[in-house]
N, C-alpha and C positions, 0 to 999 in steps of 0.2 A: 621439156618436162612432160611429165602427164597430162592427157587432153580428155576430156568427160564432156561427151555434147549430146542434147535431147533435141528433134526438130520438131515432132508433135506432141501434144498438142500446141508449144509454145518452143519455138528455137531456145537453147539456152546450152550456154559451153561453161565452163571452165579448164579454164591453162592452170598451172601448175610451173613457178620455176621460168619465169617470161624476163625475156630481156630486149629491149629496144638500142642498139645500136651493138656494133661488134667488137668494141672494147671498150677501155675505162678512161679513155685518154680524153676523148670530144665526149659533147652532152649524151647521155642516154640511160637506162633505169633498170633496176630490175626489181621485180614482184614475185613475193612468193605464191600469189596465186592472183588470177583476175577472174573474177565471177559476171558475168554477162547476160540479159535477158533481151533478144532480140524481137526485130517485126517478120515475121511470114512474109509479110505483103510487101514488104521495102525487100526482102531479100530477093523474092522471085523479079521483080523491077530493077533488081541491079544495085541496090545502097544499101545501106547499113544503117541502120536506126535501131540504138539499147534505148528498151525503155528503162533499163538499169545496167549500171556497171558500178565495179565494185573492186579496186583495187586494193589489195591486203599486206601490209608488210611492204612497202612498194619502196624503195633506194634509189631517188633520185639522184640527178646532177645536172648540173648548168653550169658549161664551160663556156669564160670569155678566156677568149688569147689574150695575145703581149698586144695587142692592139684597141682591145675592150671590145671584139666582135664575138659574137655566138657564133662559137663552135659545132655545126650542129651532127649530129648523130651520123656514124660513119655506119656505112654497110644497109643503111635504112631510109625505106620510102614511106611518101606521105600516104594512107587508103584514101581514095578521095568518097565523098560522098558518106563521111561518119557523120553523125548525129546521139548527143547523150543526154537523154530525157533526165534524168535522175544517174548523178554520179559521186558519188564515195570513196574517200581514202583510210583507209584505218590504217593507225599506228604506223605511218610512215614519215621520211628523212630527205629533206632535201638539202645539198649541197654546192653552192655557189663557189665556181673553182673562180680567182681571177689570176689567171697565169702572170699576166703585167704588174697585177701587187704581190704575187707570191703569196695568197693569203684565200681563206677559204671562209664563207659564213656559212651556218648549219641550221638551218630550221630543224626541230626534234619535234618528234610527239604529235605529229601532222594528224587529225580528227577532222576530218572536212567533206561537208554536203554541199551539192550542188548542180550545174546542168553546164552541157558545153552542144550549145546547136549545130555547131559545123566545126572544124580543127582550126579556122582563122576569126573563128566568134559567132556572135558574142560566146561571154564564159559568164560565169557565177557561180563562187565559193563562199563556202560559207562554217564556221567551228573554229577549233581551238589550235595554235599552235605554241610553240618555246623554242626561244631564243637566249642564247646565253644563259641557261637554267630559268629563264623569268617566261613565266605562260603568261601568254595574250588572246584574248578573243578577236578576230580577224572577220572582216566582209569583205573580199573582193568581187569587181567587176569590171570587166575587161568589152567594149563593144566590138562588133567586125571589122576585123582590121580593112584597111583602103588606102587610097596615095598617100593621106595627109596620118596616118596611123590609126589608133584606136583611142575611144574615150575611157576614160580608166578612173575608178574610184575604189581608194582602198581605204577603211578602217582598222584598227588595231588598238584595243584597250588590253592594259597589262591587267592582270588579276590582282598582284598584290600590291602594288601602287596605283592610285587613281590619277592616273595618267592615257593620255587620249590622243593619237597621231592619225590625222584625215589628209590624204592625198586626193585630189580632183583637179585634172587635166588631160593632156593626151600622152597615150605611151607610143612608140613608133621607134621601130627600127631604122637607123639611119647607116646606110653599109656595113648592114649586120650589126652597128652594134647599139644595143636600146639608151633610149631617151626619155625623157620625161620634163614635159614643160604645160603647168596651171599652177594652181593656192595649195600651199601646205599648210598644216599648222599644229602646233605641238600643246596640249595642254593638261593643266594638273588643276584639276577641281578640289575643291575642299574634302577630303577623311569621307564616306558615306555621305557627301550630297548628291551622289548618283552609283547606279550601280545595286550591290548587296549592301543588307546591314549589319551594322559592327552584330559583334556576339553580345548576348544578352547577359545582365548582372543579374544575378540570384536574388530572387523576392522584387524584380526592377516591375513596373509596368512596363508593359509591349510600346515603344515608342517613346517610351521616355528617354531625354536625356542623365546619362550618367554622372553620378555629384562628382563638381569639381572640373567636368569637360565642357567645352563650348558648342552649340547646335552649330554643324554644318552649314554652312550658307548664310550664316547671321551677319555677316560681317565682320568677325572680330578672332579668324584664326590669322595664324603668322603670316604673312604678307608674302613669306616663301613657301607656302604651301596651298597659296591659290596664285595661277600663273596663265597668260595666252601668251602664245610666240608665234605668229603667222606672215605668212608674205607671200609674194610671187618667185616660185620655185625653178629654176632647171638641174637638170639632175643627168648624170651619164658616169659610165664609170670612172674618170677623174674626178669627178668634183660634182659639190654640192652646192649652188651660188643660191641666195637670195639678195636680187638688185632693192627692193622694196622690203623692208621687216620691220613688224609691228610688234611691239610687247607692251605686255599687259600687265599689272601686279596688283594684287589683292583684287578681292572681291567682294565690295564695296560697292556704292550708288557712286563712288568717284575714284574710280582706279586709279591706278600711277599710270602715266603712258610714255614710251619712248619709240621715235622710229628711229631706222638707218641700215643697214647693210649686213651681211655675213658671207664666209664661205667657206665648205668643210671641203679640205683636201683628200681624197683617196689615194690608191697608191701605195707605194712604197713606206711612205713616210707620211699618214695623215695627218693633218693638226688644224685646228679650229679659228678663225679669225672672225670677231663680232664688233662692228662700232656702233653703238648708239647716241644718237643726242635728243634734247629737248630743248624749247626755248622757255620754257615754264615749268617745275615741276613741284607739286606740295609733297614733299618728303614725312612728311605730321601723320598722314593716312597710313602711314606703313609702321611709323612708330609703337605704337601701343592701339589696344583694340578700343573699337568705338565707346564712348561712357566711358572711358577710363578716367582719371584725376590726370591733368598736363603733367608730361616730364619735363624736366628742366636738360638743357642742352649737352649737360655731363652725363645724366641717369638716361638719354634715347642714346649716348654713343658706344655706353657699357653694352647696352641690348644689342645695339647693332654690331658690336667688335663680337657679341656670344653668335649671332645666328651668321656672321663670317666664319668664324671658327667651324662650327656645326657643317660648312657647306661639303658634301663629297667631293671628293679629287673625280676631274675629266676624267673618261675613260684614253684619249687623246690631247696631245697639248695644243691647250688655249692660247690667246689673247683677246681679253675683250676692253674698250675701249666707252668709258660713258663720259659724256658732257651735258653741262647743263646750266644756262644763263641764267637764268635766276630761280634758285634752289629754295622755298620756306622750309628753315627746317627749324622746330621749337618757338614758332609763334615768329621768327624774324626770316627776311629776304637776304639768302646769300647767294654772293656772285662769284661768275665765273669757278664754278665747283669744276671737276674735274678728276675722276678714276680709272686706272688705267692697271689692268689683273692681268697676272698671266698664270695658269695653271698645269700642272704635271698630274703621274702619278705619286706622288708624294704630297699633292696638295696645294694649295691655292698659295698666289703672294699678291701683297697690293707694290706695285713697280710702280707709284708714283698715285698717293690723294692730295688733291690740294682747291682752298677756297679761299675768296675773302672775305674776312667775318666782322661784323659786327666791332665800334672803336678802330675803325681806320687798321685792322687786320690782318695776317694769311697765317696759311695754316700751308704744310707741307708733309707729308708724311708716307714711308715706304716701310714694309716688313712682312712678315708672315706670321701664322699663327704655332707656335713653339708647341708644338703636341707632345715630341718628345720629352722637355722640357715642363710640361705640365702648364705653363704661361698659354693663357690665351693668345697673347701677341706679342712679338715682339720686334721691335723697329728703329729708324732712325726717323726722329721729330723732328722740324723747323720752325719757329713761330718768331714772328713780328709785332709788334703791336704801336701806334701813335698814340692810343686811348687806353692803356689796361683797364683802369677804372670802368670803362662803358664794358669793355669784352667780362669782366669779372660776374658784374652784375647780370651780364647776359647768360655767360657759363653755368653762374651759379647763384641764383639770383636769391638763394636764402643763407643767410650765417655768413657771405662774404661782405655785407657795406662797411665793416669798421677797416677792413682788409684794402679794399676799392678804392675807398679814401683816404687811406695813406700812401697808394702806389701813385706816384707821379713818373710822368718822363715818360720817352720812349721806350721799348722794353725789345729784346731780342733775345730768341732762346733757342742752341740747340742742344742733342742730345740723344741716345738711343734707350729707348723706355721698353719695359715688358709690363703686361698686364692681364688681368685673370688668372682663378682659382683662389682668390685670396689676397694673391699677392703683386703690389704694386710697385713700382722702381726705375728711376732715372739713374744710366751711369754714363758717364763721359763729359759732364753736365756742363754746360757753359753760356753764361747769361749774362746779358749787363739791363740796369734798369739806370735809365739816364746815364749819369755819371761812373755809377758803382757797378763792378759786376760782382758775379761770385761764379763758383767754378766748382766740384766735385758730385757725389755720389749721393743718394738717398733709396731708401726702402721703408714699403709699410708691410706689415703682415696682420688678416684680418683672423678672428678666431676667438677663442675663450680666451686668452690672455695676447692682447693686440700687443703689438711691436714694432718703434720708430726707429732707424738708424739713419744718423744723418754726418756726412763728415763733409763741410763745406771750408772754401777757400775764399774770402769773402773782403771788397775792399770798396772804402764809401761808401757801407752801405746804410739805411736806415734800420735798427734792427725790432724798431717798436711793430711795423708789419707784417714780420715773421715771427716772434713773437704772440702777436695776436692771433695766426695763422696757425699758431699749433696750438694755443689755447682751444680754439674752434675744434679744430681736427681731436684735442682730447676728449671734450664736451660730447663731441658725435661718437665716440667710441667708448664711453660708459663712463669715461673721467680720470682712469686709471692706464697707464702704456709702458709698456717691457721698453727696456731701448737704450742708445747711447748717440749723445750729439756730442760732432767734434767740429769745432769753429779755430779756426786760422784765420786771422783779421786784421786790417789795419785802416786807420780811418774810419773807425766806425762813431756811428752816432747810436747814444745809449743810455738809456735812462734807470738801469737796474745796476746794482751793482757789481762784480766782476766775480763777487765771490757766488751770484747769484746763479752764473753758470753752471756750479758744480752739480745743481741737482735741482732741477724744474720744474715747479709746480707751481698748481693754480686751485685755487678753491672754486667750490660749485658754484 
């Protein structure tokens, strides 16, 4: 392209239309203009020192072959002896070819100030770039490269999520193709406890919090929306390992903590594998925000089945992996807990939860969250119990004792349940309590006019506990319930009489 150079009083060029290597195949860029202000005195001595450069429009690329090595720049040599006091990229594009995954990453909207002392280091960048449509604020720094590589630290915060990715260790080319082994760590700060402030409400004071929101950093946002995830990293274009990994949840005076392993495949075919475990975990801290009134073990599992629901689908499939020996969750110690998630684009599934609770217990349970379907969750249940009476009282420890103490016997329950939006329901149902079992379907529907349908198959059973059990459940829903119960029975033990079935009712 066009060249415009001034040598007095101050050397200064500009190119027009620059391109670094002689095709599009291996690494190399072009620029629609480089703007340069050089040294006199480094010029007549043989080097080259910008005390500005200024790259405009510039189209990078960075080619790894089928092998994950940089391809470097065909038809082009290194200048030796550059130096760049002050260096700038406006509105430019860089692009990560990996010929081995068939797959390309794009940095957009490259805004970046900085300095590069010599072409092997140190460097330092510094502004704004976008990835995947999502802007990030970015600080890199790269030291002079040498045998053992470079020291390398990079930052990167997203603008619209308060989320924060720090890389520090060494980078280094190993037979061409780059490496990266020190500390990562991935983290999501609470809403404006760092960063910008939210936008202001109309007639607000400057700094106040807004009615009805919770101050940042209090303690007491959702326990997935403050997070650390850090450990000792290696990194190359296969894979992303971490041997050590740390995580964090809420942010709180007593976080959740879990360690154990990960590692993100590249490639062809990416996909995610995380196991955690803990030998202690207080599950209570994550439940409801600090001062809250205790939930009882049924009203933290609704919460925790909505912020399941709520979770983004992987951009890559998952599997993650938690364990956990003794779990407080709802004021009691439970053992041997155990979740085990795997994730698509379609969204999360739990592939196996299971603990055991409270009255000689377990619990087992697999499903997903029915989004199509409008159900929060929907699954296949397993449940045991030696104790129901002690697990009832624990489940739900107000409005069941009359219920509690009439359940005797061992109890075993399965079945495939859905739940949320309103709507609750067991179908395929099949249970025995001691001696009796019972077997079919049931649904609740919540709203201005609730509604019970229940069609059981039921045999020895005691029916004064069930009975009492919808008593309760009318009382909690204003007194009054839409609905139809279908009993098929024999052997039953019954103290109302038979005509009493046709139409059920209980006074306040």
């Amino acid at each position: 392209g066009h060249i415009y150079a001034d040598i007095l009083p101050t050397p200064r060029i500009i190119l027009r239309n620059v391109s670094i290597g002689a095709d599009a195949i291996s690494t190399g860029a072009v620029a629609e203009e480089l703007r340069a202000d050089l040294s006199l005195g480094a010029l007549v001595r043989g080097s080259v020192e910008a005390k500005s450069l200024t790259l405009v429009r510039p189209r990078m690329r960075l080619v790894l072959d089928s092998a994950g090595r940089v391809a470097l720049p065909t038809g082009a040599a290194a200048p030796g002896g550059l130096s760049i006091s002050s260096l700038a990229i406006e509105g430019g594009t860089l692009d990560v070819l990996d010929r081995g995954a068939d797959s390309t990453l794009s940095f957009t909207d490259l805004d970046l100030k900085g300095e590069a002392r010599t072409l092997i280091g140190p460097f330092r960048l510094e502004g704004e770039a976008a990835v995947g449509g999502r802007r990030y604020g970015t600080r890199l720094s790269l030291g002079a490269f040498g045998a053992d590589g470079s020291r390398m630290r990079l930052i990167a915060e997203e603008r619209a999520r308060p989320l924060t990715l720090d890389l520090d260790g060494t980078f280094r080319l190993e037979g061409g193709a780059p490496r990266f082994e020190g500390r990562g760590s991935l983290a999501r700060r609470p809403d404006g406890a760092a960063g910008g402030s939210p936008p202001a409400t109309a007639g607000a004071k400057p700094g106040a919090t807004p009615p009805g929101s919770i101050p940042a950093g209090s303690g007491q946002e959702p326990w997935h929306e403050s997070w650390r995830l850090s450990g000792a990293l290696r990194a190359s274009p296969q894979a992303v390992v971490a041997e050590t990994l740390d995580l964090s949840l809420a942010d709180t005076a007593r976080p959740v903590q879990l360690a154990g392993s990960a590692r993100l495949a590249l490639g062809r075919t990416p996909s995610l594998e995380v196991v955690l475990n803990a030998r202690a975990l207080d599950a209570d801290v994550l439940r409801a925000p600090a001062g809250a009134a205790p939930q009882s073990a049924a009203q933290s599992l609704a919460a925790l089945m909505a912020a399941f629901d709520a979770l983004p689908a992987p951009e890559v499939p998952a599997r993650i992996g938690v364990a956990v020996e003794q779990l407080t969750y709802a004021g009691t110690v439970l053992r041997d807990a155990r979740l085990d998630l795997s994730g698509t684009d379609g969204g999360w599934r739990i592939d196996a939860a299971e603990a055991k609770l409270p009255g000689q217990s377990a619990l087992r349970l697999s499903g997903a969250p029915g989004r199509a379907s409008g159900a929060g969750f929907t699954g296949d249940l397993a449940f045991s119990s030696e104790d129901p009476a002690a697990f009832l009282r624990w489940v739900a420890p107000r409005g069941t004792g009359d219920v509690a103490a009439a359940v005797s016997g061992p109890v075993k329950l399965v079945g495939r349940i859905t739940a949320g939006a309103g709507r609750y329901g067991v179908q395929a149902l099949d249970a025995s309590f001691g001696a009796a079992t019972v077997s079919g379907s049931g649904q609740f529907t919540d709203g201005d006019r609730p509604r019970l349908d229940l069609s059981l198959a039921v045999d020895g059973l005691d029916l004064d506990p069930m009975l009492e059990a919808l008593r309760q459940g009318l009382a909690l829903a204003g007194g009054a319930v839409d609905g139809g119960i279908a009993l098929e029975g024999r052997h039953l033990k019954q103290t109302v009489s038979a005509a009493a079935y046709q139409r059920i009712s209980f006074p306040e």
